[in-house]
N, C-alpha and C positions, 0 to 999 in steps of 0.2 A: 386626636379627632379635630383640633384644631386647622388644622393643613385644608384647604381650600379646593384641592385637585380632585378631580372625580374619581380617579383610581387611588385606594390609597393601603397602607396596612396596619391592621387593627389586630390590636393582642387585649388580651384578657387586662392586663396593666395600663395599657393606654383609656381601655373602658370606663376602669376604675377610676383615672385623673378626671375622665371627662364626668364621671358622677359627682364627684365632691365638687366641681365648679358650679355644677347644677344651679338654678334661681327658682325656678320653678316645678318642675315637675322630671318624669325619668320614665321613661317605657322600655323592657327588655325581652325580647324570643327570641328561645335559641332550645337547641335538644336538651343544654343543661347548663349551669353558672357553674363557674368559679369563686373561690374563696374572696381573692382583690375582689370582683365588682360587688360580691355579695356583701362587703363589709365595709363597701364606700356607701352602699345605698341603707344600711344600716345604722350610718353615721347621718347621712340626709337624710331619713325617716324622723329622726329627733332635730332636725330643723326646719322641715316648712309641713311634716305631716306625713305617714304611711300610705294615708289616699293618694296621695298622689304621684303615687311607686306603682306602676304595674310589670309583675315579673310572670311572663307563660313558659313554661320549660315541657319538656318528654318527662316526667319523672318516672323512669322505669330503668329497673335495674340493672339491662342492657347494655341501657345509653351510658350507666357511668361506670360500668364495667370498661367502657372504652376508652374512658376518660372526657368525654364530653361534658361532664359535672360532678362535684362535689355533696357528697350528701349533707356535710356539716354547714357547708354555706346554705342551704334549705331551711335547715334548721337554725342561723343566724337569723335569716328573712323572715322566718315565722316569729321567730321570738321579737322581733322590731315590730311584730303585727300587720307586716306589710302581706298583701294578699298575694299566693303564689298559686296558681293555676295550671293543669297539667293538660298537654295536647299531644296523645300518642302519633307516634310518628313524624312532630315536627324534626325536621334539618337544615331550616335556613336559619341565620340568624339576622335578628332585628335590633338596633340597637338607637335608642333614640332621647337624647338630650335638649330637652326645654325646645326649640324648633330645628335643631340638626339633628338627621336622621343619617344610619348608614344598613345599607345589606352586606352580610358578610356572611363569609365560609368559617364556620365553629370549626376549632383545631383538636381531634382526639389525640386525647395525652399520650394513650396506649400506643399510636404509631408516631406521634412525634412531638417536639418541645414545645409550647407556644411560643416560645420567642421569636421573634422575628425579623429579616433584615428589612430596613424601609424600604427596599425597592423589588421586594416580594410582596405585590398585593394579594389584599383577601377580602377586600369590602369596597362597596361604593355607592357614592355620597350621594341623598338621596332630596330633589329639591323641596322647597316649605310643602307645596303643594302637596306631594308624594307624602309625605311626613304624615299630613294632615289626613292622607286617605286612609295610611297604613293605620293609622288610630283607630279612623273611624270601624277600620273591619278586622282589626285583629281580636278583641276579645270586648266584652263587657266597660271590664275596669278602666283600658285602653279607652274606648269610647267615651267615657264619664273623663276622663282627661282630657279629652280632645274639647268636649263641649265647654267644660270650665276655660281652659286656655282660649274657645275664641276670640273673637275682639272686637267682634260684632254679631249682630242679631241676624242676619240674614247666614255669617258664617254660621254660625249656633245650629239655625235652622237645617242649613245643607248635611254636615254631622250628624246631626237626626236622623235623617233619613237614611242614612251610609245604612246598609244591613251587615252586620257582622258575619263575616264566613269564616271564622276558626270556632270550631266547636271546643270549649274546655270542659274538663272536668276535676272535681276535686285530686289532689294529691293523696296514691295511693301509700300502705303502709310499709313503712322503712322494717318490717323487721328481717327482710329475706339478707338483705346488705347489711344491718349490725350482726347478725348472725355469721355471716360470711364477708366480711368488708374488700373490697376489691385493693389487690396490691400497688400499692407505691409505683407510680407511672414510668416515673426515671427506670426504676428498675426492671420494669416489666420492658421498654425496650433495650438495656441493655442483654436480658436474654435473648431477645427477639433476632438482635447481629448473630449470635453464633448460631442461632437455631436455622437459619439460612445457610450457614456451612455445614453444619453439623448434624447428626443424629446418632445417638445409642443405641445398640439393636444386639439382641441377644439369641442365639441360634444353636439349638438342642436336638437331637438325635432320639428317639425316643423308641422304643420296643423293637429296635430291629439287632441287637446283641445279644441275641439268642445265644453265642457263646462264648458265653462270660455264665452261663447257667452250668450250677456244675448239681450231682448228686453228693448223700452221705454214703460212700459204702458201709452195709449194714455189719455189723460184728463180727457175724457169724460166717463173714465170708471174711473180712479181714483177716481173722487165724491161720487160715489156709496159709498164706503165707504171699508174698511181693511178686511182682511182676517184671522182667526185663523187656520184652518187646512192648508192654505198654506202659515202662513205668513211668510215659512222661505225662499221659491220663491218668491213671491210677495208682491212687495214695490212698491217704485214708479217703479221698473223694474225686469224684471221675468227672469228667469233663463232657458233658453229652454230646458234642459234638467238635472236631477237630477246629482248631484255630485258627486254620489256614486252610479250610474246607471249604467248600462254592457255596454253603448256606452261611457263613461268616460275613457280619456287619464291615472289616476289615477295612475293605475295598473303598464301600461309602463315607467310613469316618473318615479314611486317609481323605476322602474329594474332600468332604465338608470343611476339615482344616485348614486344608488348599486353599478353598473357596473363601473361609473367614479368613486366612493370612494374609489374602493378595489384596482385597476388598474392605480390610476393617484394621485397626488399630487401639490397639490398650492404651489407654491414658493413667494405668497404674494402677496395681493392685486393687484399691477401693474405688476406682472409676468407670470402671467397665471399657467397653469394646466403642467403639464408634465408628458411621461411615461417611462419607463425603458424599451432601444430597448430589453433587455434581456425577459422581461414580452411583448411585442409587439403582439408578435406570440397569446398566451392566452388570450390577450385584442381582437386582433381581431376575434378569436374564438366564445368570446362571446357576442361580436358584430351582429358577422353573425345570431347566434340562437337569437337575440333580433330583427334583423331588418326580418326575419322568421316570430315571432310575431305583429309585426308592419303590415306586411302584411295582416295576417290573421285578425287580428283587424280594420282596411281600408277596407275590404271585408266585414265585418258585418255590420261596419257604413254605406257601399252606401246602402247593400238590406234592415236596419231598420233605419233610419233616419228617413223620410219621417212620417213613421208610430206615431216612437215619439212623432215628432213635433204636428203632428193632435190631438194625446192624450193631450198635452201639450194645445193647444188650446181651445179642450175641457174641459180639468179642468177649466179653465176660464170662458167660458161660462157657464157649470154648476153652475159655485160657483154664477156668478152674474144675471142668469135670475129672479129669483125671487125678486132680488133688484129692476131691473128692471120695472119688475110687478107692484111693489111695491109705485114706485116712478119713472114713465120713466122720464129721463133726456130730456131739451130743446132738444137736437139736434136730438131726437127720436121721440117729440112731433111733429115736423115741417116738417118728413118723412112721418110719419104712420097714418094708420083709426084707428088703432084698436092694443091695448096692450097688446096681449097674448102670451102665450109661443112660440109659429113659430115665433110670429113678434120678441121677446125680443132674442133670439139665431140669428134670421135675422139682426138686427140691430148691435149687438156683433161681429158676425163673419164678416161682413163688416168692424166696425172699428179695430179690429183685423188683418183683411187682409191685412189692410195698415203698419202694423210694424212685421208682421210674416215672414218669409224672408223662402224662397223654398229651399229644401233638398239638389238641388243639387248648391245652390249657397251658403252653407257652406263646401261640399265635396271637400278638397282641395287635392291635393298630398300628402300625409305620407311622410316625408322624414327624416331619421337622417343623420343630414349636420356632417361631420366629415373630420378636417381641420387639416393637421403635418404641423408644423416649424419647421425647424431646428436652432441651438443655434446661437447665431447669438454674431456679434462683440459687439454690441449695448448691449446684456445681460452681455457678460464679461463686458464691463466697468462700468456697475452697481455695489458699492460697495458692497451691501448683498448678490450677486449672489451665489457665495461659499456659505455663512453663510447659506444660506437659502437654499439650496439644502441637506448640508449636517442633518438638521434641518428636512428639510423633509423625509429624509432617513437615520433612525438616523441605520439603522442595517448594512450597506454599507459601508467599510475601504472605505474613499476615499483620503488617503493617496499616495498610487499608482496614481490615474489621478492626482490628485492635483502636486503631483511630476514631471509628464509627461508636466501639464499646465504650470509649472515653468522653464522646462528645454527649451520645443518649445518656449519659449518667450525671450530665452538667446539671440537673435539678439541686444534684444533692449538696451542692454549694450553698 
């Protein structure tokens, strides 16, 4: 803050230097403080006085969700007894040292490092005059600084009169943030690089494999004895419908595989699927024309199920009346007069009825359940994560994010 030029760049560490040189007095607004300046003005509260510290921040759990502030630096300034004051919704920042004044852009952690190069400005320098206004109207405590610092009576006087237009208000309570404390910055952006290439997305099929539903054939018909022409339904349990029959999910799971093989990528057994937000747009595309199909295939199943099934029952009975006939079974003998074709399809379609289950107490919802995560802290700290990404995308320079993942994680030096 030393530097003379009107444009100039201001970090949270540069702040700090210029507190501890302080002689007199320190005024700070911004949405939220930092640790450095919080613990220089900490260090000057125990050399010329707390009064004459004035700090207005956002205190809201928001703003340091984004990293605009520190909670613990809060609580260094309270514990110094310096007064900290909360103004919802400020976002400039104010930064001002015994009579140099500067306005500056607060840097959130969450989208980037404060560090900065010097010839990337973010603040500018603000003349005595300016300094002296900004006193007089940003807060209370600000203005009782302003009027002690004049250096003369007529100055004193004009101070006075300034009316303050920042409304404060007490600092609200910290327990929603220790309860939930917002994550490590560094790290919250190096998720933030892959979360721009990437996303996990999980994509299920659900009630439309109607056959895959099979029955128990009941005992009493088991006896009778096996089947050639059906014996590739019919075992000890039947298949209610053909495998390769036009009410068969087949068709749709073959697309949706399709559709997740051309479009998504496994990043290894415990990683899941992921897709490239770049490909997103065309994954969704052809999503929409696949659950289109779904539909229309849902719409044939409820008007020809029913029908199916009855077919399906009837092969049964076809194939076994004549067994029947033949040799009626105990549980047939101790119903009936008389063992002829009516009675033998009578008998069948009774025990039958008891394991054949009703058209519409298979017709579920059609739905394709389709699930995005975003990358998460948890995946970076998986060592394969890299390895396996780039494994999965071997056509992909990902030298560029990899570089950008290296740089956002410089905090942690």
């Amino acid at each position: 803050m030393e530097d003379a030029a009107l444009f100039c760049s201001l970090t949270s560490k540069a702040i700090a230097i210029a507190i501890r040189a302080a002689k007199r007095s320190v005024c700070y607004a911004a949405p939220g403080i930092q640790h450095g300046p919080a613990q220089a003005m900490a260090e000057l509260a125990r050399r010329i006085g707390p009064e004459f510290i004035s700090v207005c921040i956002d205190f809201d759990e928001r703003v340091m969700r984004m990293g605009f502030g520190d909670l613990a630096a809060v609580e260094m300034l309270r514990d110094a007894k310096i007064i900290v004051s909360s103004t919802p919704g400020l976002r400039t920042g104010l930064a001002i040292v015994d009579d140099e004044g500067y306005i500056f852009t607060p840097t959130a952690l969450y989208l980037e490092s404060d560090q900065r190069h010097t010839d990337a400005p973010n603040a500018l320098r603000l003349s005595r005059d300016q300094v002296k206004e900004a006193l007089a109207r940003l807060s209370p405590a600000a203005k009782a600084i302003a009027i002690a610092s004049a250096k003369t009576d007529e100055e004193r006087d004009q101070i006075k009169k300034r009316a303050v237009e920042i409304q404060s208000v007490h600092i609200a309570d910290k327990q929603r943030l220790e309860e939930a404390p917002p994550v490590r910055f560094d790290i919250a952006r190096q998720v933030r690089v892959f979360s721009a290439y990437l996303q996990y997305v999980e994509l299920k099929l659900t009630g439309a494999a109607i056959q895959r539903h099979r029955i128990q054939i009941p005992d009493s018909i088991q006896k009778l004895g096996g089947s050639e022409d059906l014996k590739g339904r019919l075992k000890t349990t039947f298949d209610l419908i053909e495998k390769s029959g036009k009410l068969s999910s087949k068709a749709l799971e073959d697309e949706l595989n399709d559709i997740r093989k051309n479009f998504t990528r496994s990043l290894g057994k415990d990683h899941g699927r992921v897709v490239l937000k770049k490909a997103k747009p065309a994954f969704e595309d052809r999503l929409k024309k696949f659950h289109d199909k779904l539909k229309a295939h849902q719409e044939k199943v409820r008007k020809e199920l029913q029908s199916t099934l009855d077919r399906s029952r009837k092969q049964i009975v076809d194939y076994f009346v004549p067994r029947v006939k033949k040799s009626p079974p105990d549980a047939m003998k101790g119903q009936f007069l008389k063992f002829d074709d009516e009675a033998a399809k009578s008998w069948l379609e009774s025990e039958l009825r008891r394991v054949f289950p009703k058209a519409e107490t298979l017709i579920k919802e059609m739905q394709l359940k389709k699930e995005y995560k975003d990358v998460t802290l948890e995946n970076l700290n998986r060592a394969d994560f890299l390895t396996a990404v780039k494994e999965a995308y071997p056509h992909i320079n990902w030298d560029r994010p990899y570089n950008e993942f290296r740089a956002a994680g410089e905090e942690k030096k």
